[in-house]
Residue frames relative to the residue before (quaternion, step in Angstrom):
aa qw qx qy qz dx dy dz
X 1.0000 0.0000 0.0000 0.0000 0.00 0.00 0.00
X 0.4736 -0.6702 0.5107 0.2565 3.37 -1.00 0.83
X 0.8065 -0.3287 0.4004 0.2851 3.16 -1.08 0.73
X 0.6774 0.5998 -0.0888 0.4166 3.74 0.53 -1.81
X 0.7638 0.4592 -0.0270 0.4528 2.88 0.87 -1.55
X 0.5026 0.4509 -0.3445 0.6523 4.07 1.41 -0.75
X 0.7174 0.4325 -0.4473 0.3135 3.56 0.39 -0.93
X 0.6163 0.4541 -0.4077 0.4978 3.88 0.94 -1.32
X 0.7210 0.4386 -0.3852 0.3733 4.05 -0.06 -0.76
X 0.6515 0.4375 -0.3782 0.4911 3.56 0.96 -0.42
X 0.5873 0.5471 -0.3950 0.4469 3.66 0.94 -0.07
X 0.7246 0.4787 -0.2865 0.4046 3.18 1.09 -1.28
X 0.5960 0.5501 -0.3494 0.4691 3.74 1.16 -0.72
X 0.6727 0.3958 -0.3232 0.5351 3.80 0.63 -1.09
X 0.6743 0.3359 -0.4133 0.5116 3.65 0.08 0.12
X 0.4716 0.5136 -0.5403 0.4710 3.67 0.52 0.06
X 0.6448 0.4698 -0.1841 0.5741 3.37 0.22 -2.22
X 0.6759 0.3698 -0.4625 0.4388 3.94 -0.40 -0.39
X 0.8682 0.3319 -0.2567 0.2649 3.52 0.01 -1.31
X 0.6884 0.6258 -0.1493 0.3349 3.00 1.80 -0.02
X 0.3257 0.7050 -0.1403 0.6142 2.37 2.62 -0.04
X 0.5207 0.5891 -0.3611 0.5014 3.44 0.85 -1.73
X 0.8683 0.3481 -0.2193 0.2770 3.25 -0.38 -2.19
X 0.7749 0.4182 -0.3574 0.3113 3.29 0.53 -0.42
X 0.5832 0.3069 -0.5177 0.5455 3.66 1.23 0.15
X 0.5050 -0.7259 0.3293 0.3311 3.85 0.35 0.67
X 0.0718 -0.7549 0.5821 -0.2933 3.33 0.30 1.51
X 0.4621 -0.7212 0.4258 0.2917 3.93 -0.50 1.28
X 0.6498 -0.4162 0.4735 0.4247 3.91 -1.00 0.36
X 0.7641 0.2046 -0.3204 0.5212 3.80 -0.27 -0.24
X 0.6139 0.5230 -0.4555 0.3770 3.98 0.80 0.03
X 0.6859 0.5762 -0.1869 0.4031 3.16 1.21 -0.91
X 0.5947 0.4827 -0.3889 0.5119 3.40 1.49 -0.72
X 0.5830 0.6819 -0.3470 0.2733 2.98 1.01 -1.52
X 0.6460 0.5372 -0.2398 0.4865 3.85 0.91 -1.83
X 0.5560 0.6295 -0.3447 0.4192 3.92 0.99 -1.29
X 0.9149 0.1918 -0.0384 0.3531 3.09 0.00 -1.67
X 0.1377 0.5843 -0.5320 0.5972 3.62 1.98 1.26
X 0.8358 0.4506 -0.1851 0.2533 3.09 -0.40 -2.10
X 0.6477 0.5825 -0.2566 0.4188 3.41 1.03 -1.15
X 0.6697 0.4578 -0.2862 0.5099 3.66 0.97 -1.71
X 0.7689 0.4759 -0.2483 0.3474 3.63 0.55 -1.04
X 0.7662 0.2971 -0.3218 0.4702 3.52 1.26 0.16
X 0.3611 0.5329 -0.4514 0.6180 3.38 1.83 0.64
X 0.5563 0.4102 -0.4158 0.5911 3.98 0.91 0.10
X 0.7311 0.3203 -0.3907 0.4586 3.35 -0.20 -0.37
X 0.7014 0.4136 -0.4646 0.3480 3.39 0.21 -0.47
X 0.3251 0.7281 -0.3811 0.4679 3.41 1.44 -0.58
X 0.7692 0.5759 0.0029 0.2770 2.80 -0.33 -1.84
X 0.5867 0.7204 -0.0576 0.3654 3.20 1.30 -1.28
């Protein structure tokens, strides 16, 4: 796997695990995406990065 590719699937998993987190300590719908789609971009950077 390219590089590119670890980076888009690690985004897509940490924003699962993020937004699913959110909802269950009960964090409003636009916080939770919000935290998701932080978490997601910012560990598709590191792997980048990496």
């Amino acid at each position: 796997m390219s590089r590119d590719q670890v980076a888009a699937m690690t985004g897509v998993i940490v924003r699962v695990l993020a937004k699913r987190w959110a909802d269950e300590n009960g964090l409003s719908r636009g916080q939770s995406l919000l935290l998701a789609w932080a978490a997601g971009a910012l560990a598709s950077v590191a792997v980048m990065r990496a």
